[in-house]
Residue frames relative to the residue before (quaternion, step in Angstrom):
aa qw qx qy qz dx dy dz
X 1.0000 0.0000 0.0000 0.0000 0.00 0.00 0.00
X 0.2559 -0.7757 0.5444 0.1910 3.50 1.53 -0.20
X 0.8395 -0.4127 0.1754 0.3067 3.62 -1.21 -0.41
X 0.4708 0.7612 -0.4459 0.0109 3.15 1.51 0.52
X 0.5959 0.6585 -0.1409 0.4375 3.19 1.64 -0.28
X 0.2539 0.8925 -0.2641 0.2632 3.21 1.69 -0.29
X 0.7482 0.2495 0.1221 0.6026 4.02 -0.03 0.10
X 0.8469 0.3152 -0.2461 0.3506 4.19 0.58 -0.91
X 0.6467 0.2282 -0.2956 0.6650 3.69 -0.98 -0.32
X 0.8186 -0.4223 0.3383 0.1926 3.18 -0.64 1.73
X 0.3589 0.7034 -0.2546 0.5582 3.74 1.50 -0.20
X 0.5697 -0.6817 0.3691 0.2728 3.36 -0.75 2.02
X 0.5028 -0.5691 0.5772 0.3002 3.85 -1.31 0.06
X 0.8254 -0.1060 0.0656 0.5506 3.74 0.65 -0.42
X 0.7913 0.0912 -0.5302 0.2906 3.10 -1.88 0.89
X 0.4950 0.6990 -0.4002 0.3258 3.93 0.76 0.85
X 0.2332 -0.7615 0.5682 0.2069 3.81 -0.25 0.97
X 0.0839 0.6522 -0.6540 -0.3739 3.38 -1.16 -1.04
X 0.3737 -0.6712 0.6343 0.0859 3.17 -2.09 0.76
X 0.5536 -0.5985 0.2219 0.5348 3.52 -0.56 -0.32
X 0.7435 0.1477 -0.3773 0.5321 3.38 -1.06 1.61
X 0.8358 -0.0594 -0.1084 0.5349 3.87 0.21 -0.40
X 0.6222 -0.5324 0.4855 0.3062 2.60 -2.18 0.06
X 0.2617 -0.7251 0.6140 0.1698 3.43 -1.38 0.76
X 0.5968 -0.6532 0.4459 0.1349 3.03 -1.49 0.59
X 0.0355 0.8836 -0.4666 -0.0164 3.58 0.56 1.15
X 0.7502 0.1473 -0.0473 0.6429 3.70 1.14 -0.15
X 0.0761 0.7500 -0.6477 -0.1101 4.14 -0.48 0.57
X 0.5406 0.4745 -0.5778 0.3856 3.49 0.00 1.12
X 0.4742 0.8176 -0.0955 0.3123 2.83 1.33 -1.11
X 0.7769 0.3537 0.1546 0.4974 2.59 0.42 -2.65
X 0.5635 -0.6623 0.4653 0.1652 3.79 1.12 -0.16
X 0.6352 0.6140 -0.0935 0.4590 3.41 1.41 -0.57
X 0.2283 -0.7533 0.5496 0.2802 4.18 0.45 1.01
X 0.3628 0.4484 -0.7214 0.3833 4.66 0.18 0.57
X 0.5666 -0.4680 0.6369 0.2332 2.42 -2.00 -0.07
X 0.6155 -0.5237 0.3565 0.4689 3.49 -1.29 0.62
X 0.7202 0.4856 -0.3038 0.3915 4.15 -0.72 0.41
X 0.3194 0.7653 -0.3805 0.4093 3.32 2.16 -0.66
X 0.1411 0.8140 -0.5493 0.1258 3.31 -1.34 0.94
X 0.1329 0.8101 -0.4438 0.3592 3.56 0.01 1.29
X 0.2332 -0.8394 0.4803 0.1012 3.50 -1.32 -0.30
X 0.3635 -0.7973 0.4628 0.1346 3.94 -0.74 0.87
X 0.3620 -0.8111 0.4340 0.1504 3.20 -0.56 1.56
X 0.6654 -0.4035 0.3645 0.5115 3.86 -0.70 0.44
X 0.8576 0.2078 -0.0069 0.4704 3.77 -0.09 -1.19
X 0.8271 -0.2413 0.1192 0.4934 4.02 0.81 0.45
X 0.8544 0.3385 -0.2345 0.3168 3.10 0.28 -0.73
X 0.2456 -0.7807 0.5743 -0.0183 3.26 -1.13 1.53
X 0.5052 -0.6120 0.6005 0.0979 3.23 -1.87 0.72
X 0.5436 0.6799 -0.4838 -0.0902 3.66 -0.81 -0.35
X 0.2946 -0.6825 0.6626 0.0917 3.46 -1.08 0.85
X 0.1698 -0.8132 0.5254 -0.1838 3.22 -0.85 1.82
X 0.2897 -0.8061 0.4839 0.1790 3.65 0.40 1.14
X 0.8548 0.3169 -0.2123 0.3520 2.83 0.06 -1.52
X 0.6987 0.4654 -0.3734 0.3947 3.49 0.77 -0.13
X 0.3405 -0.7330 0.4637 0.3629 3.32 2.13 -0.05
X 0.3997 0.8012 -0.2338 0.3790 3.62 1.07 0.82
X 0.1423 -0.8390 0.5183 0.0843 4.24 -0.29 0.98
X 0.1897 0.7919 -0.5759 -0.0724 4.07 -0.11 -0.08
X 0.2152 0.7613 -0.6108 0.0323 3.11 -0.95 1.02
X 0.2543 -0.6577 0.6886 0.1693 3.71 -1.05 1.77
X 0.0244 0.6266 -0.7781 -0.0350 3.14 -2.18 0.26
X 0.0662 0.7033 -0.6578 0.2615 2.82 -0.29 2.21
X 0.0995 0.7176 -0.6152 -0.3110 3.53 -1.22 -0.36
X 0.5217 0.4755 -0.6713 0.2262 3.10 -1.43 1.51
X 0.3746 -0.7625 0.4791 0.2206 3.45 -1.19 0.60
X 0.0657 0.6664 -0.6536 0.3528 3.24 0.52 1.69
X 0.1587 -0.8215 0.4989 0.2259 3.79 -0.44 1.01
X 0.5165 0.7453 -0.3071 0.2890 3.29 1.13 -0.16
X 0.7320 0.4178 -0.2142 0.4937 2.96 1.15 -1.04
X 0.4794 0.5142 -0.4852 0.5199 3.67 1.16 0.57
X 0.3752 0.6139 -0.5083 0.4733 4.25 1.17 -0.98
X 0.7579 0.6004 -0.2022 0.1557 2.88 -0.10 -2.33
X 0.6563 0.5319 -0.1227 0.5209 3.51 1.27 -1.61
X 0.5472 0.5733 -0.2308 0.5645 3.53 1.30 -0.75
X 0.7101 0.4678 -0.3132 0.4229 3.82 0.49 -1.09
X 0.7394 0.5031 -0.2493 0.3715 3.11 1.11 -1.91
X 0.6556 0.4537 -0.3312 0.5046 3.96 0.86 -1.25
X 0.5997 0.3755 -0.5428 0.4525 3.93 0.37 -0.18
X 0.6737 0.5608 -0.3591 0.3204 3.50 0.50 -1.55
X 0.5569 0.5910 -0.3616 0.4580 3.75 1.24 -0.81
X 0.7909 0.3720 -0.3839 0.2979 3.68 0.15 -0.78
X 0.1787 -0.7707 0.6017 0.1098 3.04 -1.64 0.97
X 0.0034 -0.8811 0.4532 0.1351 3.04 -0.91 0.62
């Protein structure tokens, strides 16, 4: 889909591809996002998010409903902060 999506639906301005149905992680510094680069997944209208982390061999899934974007970040800090290795 290259860049048509780039920047809209609330959906990062740069290091994000998309494939078919979600978005992939092509850069997580970039992208602003605590996956890892390869991360792939998707953001529901009202909160609730998907991601499928390879490299961390890793599933996250919130089920919220409100469109407070923070409180997805937030979920992102805490499950990375959580892993030990």
């Amino acid at each position: 889909m290259g860049g048509m999506f780039n920047g809209k639906l609330g959906r990062p301005a740069h290091g994000m591809g998309y494939g078919f149905l979600v978005g992939v992680v092509e850069d997580s510094v970039a992208s602003g996002l605590r996956v890892s680069t390869g991360s792939f997944g998707w953001d529901g209208a009202f909160g609730t998010q998907a991601w499928i982390d390879p490299a961390e061999k890793m599933v996250s899934i919130i089920m919220i409903q409100t469109q407070v974007q923070p409180v997805q970040r937030d979920f992102e800090n805490a499950v990375m902060q959580a892993i030990i290795e």
